[in-house]
C-alpha positions in Angstrom: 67.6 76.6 16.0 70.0 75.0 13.6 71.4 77.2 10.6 69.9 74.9 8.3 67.2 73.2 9.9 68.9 70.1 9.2 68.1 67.5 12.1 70.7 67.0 14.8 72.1 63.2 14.9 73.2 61.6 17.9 76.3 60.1 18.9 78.4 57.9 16.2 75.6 58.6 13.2 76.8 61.8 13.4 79.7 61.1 11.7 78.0 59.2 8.7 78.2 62.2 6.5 81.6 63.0 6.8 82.3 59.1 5.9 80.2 59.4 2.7 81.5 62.6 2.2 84.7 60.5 2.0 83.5 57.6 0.2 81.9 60.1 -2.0 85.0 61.7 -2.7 87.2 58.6 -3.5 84.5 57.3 -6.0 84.8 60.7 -7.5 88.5 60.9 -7.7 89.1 57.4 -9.0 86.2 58.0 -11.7 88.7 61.0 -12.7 91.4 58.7 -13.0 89.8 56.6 -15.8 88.5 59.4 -17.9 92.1 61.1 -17.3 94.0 60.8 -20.6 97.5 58.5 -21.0 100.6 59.5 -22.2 99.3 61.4 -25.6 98.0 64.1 -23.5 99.9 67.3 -24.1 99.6 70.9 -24.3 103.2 72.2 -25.6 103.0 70.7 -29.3 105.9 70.5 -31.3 106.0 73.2 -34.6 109.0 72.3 -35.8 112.5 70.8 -35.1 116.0 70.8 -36.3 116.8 68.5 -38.0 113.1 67.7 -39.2 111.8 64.2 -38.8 112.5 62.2 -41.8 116.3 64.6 -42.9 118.9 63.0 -44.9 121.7 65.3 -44.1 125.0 65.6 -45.6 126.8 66.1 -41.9 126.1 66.0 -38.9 124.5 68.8 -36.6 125.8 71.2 -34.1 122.8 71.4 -31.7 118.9 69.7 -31.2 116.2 72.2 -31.7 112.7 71.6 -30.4 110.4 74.6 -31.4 106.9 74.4 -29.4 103.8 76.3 -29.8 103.8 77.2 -26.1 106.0 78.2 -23.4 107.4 75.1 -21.8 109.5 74.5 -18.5 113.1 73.8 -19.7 114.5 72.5 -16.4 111.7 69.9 -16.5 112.5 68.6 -19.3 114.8 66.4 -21.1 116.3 65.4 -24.6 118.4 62.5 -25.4 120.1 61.6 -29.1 121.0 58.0 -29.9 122.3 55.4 -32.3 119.4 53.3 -34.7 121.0 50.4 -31.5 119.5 52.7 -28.9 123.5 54.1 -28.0 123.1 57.5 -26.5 125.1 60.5 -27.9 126.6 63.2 -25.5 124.7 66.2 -25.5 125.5 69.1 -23.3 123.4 71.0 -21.3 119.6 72.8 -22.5 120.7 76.4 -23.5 118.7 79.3 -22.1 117.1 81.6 -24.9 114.9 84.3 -24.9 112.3 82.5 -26.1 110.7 79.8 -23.5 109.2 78.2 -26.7 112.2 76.8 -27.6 114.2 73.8 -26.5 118.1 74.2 -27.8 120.5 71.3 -26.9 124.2 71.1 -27.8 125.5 68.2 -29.3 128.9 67.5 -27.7 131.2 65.8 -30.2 129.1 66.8 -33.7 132.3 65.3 -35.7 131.5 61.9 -34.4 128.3 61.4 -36.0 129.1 59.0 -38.9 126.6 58.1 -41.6 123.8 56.6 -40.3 120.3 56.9 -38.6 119.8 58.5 -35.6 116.3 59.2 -33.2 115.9 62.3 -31.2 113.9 61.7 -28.1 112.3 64.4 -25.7 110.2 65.1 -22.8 109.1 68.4 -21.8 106.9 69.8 -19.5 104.6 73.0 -20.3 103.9 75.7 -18.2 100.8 74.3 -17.0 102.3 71.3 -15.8 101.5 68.8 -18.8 103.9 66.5 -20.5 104.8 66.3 -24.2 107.0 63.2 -25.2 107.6 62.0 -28.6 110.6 60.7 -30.6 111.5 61.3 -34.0 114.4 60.4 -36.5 117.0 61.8 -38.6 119.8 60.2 -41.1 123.0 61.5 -41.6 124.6 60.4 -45.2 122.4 58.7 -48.3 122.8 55.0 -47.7 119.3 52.6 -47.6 117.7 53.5 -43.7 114.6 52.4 -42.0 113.6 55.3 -40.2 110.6 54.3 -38.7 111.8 50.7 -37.3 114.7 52.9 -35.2 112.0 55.2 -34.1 109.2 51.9 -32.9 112.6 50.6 -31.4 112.9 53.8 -29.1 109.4 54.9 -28.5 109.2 53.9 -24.8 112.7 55.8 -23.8 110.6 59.1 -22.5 107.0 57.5 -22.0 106.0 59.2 -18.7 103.2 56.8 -18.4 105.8 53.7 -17.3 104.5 53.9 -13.7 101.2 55.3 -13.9 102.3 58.9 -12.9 100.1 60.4 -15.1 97.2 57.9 -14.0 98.0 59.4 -10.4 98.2 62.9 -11.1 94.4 62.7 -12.9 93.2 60.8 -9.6 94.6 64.0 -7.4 93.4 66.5 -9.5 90.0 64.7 -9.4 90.1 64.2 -6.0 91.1 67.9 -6.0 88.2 68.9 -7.7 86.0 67.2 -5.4 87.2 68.4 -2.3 86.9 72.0 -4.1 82.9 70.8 -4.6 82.5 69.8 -1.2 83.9 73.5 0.3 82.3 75.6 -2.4 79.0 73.6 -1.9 79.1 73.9 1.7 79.4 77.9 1.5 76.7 78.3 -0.9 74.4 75.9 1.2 75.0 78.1 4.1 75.0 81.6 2.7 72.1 80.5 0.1 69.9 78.7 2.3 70.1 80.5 5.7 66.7 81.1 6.9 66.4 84.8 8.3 65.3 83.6 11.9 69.0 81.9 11.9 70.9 84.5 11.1 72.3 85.3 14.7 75.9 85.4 14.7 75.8 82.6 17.6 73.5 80.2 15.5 75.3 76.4 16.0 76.1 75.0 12.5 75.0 71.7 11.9 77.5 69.0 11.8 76.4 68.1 8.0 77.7 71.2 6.4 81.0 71.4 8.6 81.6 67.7 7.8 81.4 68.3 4.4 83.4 71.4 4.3 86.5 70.2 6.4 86.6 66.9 4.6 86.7 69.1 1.0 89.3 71.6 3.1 91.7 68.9 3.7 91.3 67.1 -0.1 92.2 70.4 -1.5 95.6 71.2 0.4 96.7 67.2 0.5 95.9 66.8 -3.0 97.6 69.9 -4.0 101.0 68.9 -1.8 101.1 65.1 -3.3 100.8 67.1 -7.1 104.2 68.8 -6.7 106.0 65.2 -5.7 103.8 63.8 -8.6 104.6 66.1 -11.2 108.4 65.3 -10.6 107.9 62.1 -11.2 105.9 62.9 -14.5 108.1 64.9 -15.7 111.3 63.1 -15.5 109.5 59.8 -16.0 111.3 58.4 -13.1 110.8 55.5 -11.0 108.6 55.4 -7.9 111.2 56.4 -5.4 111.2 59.7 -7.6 108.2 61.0 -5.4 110.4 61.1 -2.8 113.2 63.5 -4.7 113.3 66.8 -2.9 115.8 68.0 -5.6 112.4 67.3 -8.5 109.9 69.0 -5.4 111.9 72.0 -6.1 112.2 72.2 -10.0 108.3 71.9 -9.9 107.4 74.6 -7.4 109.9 76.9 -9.6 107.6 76.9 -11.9 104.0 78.3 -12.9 102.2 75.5 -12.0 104.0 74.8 -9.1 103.3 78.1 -7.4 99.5 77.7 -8.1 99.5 74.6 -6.3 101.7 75.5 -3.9 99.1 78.4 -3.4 95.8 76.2 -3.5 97.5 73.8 -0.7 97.7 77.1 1.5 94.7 78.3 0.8 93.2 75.1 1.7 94.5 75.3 5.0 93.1 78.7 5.3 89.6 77.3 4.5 89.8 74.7 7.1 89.2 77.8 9.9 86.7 79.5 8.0 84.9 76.4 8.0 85.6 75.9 11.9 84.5 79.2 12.1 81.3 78.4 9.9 78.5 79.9 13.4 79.6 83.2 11.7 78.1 82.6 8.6 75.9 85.8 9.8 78.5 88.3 9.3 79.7 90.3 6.6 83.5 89.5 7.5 82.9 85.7 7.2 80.6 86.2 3.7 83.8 88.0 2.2 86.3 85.5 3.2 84.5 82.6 2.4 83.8 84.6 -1.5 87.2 86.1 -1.7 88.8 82.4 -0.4 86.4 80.6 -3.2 87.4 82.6 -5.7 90.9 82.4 -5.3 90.9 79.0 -5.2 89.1 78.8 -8.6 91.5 81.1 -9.5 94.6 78.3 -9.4 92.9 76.3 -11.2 92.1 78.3 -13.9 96.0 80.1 -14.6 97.0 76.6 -14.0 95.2 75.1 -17.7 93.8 75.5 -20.9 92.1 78.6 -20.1 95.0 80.6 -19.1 96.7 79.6 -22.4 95.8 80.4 -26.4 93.9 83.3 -28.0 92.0 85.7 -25.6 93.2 84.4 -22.4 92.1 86.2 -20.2 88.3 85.5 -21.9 89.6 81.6 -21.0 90.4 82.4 -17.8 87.2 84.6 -16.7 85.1 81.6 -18.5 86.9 79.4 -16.6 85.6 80.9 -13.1 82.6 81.2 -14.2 82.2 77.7 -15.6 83.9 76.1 -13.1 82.3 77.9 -10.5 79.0 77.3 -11.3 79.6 73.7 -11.6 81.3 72.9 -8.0 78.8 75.1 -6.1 75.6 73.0 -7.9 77.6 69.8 -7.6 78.9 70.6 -4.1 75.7 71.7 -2.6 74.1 68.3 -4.1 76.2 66.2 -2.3 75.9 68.5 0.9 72.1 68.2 0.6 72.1 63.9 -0.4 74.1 63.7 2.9 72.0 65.0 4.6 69.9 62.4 4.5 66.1 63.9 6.0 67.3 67.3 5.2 64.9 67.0 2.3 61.9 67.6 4.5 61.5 71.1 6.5 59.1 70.6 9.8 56.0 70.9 8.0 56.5 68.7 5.6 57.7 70.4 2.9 60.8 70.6 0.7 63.5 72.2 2.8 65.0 75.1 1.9 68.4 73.9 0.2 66.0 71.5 -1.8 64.0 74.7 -3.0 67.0 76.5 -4.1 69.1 74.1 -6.0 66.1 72.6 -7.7 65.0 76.4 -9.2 68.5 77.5 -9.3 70.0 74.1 -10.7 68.5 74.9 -14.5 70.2 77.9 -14.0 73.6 76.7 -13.2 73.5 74.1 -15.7 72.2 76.9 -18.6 75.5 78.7 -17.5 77.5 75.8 -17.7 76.4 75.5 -21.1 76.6 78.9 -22.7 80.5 79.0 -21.0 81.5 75.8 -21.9 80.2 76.3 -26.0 82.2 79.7 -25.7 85.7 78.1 -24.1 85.0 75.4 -26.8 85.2 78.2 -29.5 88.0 79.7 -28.2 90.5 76.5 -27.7 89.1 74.4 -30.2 91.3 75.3 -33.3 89.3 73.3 -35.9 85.7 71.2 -36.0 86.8 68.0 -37.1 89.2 67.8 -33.3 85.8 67.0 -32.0 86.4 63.7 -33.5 89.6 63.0 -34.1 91.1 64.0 -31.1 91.3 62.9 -27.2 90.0 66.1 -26.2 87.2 66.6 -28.4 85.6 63.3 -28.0 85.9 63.6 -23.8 84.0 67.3 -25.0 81.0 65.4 -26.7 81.0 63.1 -23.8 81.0 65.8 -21.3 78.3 67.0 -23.2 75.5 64.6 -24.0 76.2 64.4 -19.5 75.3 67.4 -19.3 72.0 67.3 -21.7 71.2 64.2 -19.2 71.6 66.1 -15.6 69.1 68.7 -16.8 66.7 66.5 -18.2 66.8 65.1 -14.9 67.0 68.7 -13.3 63.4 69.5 -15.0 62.0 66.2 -13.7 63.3 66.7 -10.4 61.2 70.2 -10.2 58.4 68.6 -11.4 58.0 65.9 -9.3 58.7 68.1 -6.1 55.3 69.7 -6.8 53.5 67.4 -7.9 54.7 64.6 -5.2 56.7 66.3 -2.4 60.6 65.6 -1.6 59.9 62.1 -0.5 59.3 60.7 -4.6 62.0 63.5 -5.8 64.8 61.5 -3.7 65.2 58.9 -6.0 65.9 61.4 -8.8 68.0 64.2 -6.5 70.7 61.1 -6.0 70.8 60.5 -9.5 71.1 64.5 -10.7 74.0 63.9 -8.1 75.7 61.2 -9.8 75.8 62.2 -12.9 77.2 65.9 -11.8 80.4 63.8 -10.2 81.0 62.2 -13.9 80.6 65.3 -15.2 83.8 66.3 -13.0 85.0 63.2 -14.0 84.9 64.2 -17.2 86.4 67.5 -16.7 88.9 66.1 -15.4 89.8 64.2 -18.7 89.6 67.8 -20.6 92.1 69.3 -18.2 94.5 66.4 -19.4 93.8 66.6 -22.9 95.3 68.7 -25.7 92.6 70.9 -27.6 94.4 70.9 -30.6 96.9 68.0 -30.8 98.9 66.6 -33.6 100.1 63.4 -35.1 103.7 62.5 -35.1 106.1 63.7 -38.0 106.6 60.4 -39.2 108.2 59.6 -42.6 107.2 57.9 -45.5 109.2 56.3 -48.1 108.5 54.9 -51.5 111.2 53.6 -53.6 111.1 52.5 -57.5 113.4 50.8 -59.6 114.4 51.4 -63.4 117.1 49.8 -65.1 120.1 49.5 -62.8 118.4 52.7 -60.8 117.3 53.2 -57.7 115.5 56.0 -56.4 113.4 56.4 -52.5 111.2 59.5 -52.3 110.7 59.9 -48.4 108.0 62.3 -47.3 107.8 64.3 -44.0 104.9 64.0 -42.5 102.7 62.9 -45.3 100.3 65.0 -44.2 98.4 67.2 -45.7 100.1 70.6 -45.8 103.4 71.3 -45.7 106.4 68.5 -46.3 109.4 67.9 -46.9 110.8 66.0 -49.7 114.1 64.2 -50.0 114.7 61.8 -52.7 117.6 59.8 -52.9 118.9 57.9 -55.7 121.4 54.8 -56.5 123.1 53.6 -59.6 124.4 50.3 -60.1 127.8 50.4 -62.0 127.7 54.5 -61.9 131.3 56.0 -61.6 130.1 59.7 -61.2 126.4 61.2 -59.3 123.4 61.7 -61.5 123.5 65.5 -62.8 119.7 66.6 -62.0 116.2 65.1 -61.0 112.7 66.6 -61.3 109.3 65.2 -59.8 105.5 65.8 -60.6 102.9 65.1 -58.5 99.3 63.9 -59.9 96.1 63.5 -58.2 93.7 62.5 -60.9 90.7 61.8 -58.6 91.2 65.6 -57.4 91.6 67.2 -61.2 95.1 67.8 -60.1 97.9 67.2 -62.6 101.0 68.9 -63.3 102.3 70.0 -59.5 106.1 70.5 -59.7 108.3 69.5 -56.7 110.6 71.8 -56.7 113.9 69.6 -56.1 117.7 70.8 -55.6 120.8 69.4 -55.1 121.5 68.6 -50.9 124.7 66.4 -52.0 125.6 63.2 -54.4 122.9 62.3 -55.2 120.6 63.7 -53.1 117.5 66.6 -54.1 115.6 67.8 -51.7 112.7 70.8 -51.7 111.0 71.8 -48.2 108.1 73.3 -47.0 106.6 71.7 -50.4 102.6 72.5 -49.6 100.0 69.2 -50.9 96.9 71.0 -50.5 94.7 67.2 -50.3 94.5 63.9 -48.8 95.4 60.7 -51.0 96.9 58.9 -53.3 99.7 61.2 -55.3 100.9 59.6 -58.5 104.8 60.9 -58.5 106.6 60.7 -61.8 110.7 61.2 -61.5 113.1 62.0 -64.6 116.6 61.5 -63.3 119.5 62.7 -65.4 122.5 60.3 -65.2 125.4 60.3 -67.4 124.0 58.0 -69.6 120.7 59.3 -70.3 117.2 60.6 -68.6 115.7 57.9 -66.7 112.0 57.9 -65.8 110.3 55.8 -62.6 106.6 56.4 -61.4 106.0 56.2 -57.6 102.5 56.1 -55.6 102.3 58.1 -52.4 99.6 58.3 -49.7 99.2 61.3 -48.1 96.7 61.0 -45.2 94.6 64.0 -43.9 96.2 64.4 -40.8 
């Protein structure tokens, strides 16, 4: 008797299901690819730099400092200094520091800076693989500077996204995922719905299950052995014949996420016996190895992403088990069972057993996908309105209103295989399938998203004339919150600085009058005040009083400050 009671096929259609396993797989994968995020998508998010985006300094720097909210991979990653022309400046070598959050990069030759504008551009990688790029600029001396024109100039210098690596890397870690269904499916369709009178150790299995499971098997460790050459090329935003770079290969498996990948490709080649060996399903030493390989597996996955990462990790990553878990066993033993073509019908005509479980246990796994995924939304999601405004929480919604759809269809199902038997439920089991691989589709977006990411620090500059004087009031990042201030002024004719200059903000629409900026000398004719907080979103009146030798002059500048 078969271990499923699945009907035998003969000769060549008995490979059919591990050729729409396949297809199944691919369609899966490259769905992944789509929904996976471009070049914005990071985890490690700047907190601060030095110099700030938007400076006027008075001399040059000693070293570039990039401060991250997360640990980050320094030998993966990369900053470069250069000219408004797009010149490069020498910069030594990344200096180790205590704290992994923290980029720190030498400038050689500091005394060569002259006056002018320069960008900083950087790439880095985070611990969980995930690439942060983003250029910003600074201006040495007080002379007239458009910031932001040098920084559109140089935007592309560290875009990873040049040659579609990070389109790649979400089409292997979809087609990742999908293999992982396939396995975890197969196991639970054997231990779940093995009927007692097949429990005999030499029980054949049937050629549908180990299809399924050796083609998910194989898409685990492959995918997981192209990610490390993949990930090189991502991270140092190389050309193609970067995948082939041994010496990148290396950097990646030195780090966090290379070791868990390194570990799900071996462990994928462990599951390829214990699917072989799948006729001892029966025994208690099979059982464990199949759990304790299953779980492991999840297990890379989860140290490897967002869980493993923010406030109550270890909640994350327990969440992210479960979650996940729950959603490549129901997905997996879908696809298992929609392969199997008449495996919908037991001998006397009535659902088979896998049918039976996964429609009474699929509202269950969908309820626990739920309740997990609203909990590892609270915990990663810093702020409500990211649901919107950001990458990440607009993939969530999406992911979301899926998931209201696959158990609407999950209830149907279970009613219309009582009411009409599994031949009408069919229809409907293929669709609750379909949807279940966007869903992973769509997970796989998430895992490329930031939760919490942030704008650029990008300057804005107003400038107002009075008389023969000439002030710019640039503000860094125009944001609500905190920002710096810099205000420059000129004077035509002057033969000696202005002495002192003060500035109010106003925000009549708000009821807010009167806020002082609290401005001190920085150099000739240059005031500056930092970490000045603007508690709302837009339009600040500004009114200046500038003290030259001749007399106070007074100039009134608008300022937009946006809300993020």
């Amino acid at each position: 008797m078969m271990l499923l009671g699945w009907p035998r096929r003969a000769g060549g259609r008995a490979l059919r299901p591990v050729f729409a396993t396949v297809l199944a797989a691919v369609v899966a994968a490259v769905l992944a690819g789509f929904v996976a995020p471009t070049a914005a998508s990071a985890h490690a998010v700047v907190d601060d730099t030095v110099p700030r985006a938007g400076a006027i300094l008075e001399v040059a720097p000693n070293e570039i400092v990039l401060d991250f909210d997360d640990d980050i991979e320094i030998g993966l990653s990369y900053t470069g200094l250069f000219t408004a022309a797009g010149e490069p400046i020498a910069l030594d070598r990344a200096v180790e520091t205590p704290d992994r959050t923290q980029l720190v990069v030498p400038i050689t030759d500091p005394f060569a800076l002259g006056a002018g504008t320069y960008v900083v551009a950087y790439r880095v990688t985070a611990v969980d693989g995930h690439v942060e790029h983003d250029t910003f600029a600074f201006q040495i001396g007080t002379q007239a500077s458009d910031q932001i024109a040098a920084v559109r100039g140089l935007s592309g210098l560290t875009d990873p996204a040049a040659h579609g690596w990070e389109w790649t890397l979400g089409v292997l870690r979809g087609a990742g995922l999908a293999g992982l269904a396939l396995l975890l499916g197969t196991f639970a369709v054997v231990l779940l719905t093995r009927r007692e009178s097949d429990s005999a150790p030499t029980s054949a299995p049937d050629a549908g299950p180990t299809g399924t499971g050796l083609v998910g098997a194989v898409l685990v460790a492959v995918c997981a052995v192209l990610s490390i050459a993949v990930q090189g090329g991502l991270s140092s935003a190389g050309s193609p014949s970067a995948l082939f770079d041994t010496g990148l290969w290396s950097e990646v498996i030195a780090t966090q996420f290379g070791a868990l990948t390194i570990a799900r490709a071996a462990l994928g080649a462990v599951a390829v016996v214990i699917v072989v060996s799948i006729r001892l399903a029966a025994t208690r030493a099979w059982r464990a190895a199949a759990l304790t390989l299953s779980l492991c597996l999840l297990g890379t996955f989860a140290w490897s992403g967002h869980a493993a990462r923010g406030r109550l990790a270890a909640l994350g990553v327990l969440l992210d088990l479960v979650h996940r878990g729950a959603a490549l066993v129901w997905l997996g033993g879908l696809v298992v069972i929609v392969l199997a073509r008449r495996s919908l019908l037991a001998s006397d005509g009535r659902p088979a057993r896998p049918v039976e479980v996964w429609t009474t246990k699929g509202l269950w796994a969908v309820g626990v996908l739920v309740i997990t995924g609203v909990l590892q939304m609270w915990r990663t999601v810093e702020r409500p309105g990211s649901l919107g405004d950001t990458a990440y929480g607009r993939t969530l919604v999406g992911k979301t209103a899926l998931v209201v759809f696959v158990l609407v269809i999950a209830v149907m199902l279970r009613g219309v295989l009582r009411r009409h038997g599994p031949r009408s439920a069919r229809s409907l089991f293929v669709s609750q399938t379909v949807l279940a691989l966007m869903v992973t589709g769509v997970s796989v977006g998430l895992a490329g998203a930031a939760p919490n990411e942030r704008p650029s620090s990008v300057p804005v500059t107003v400038s107002a004339r009075a008389d023969d004087l000439t002030a710019s009031l640039t503000l860094t990042p125009a944001r609500a919150g905190s920002n710096d201030v810099h205000l420059v002024v000129s004077e035509v004719g002057a033969t000696e600085p202005t002495r002192a200059a003060r500035a109010v903000l106003a925000n009549p629409e708000r009821g807010l009058t009167d806020l002082v900026i609290p401005l001190v000398p920085d150099g000739p004719d240059h005031y500056s005040a930092y970490a000045v907080q603007i508690a709302v979103p837009g339009t600040w009146q500004v009114r200046l009083e500038v003290d030259t030798s001749s007399g106070t002059v007074t100039l009134d500048l608008q300022v937009t400050v946006s809300d993020r």
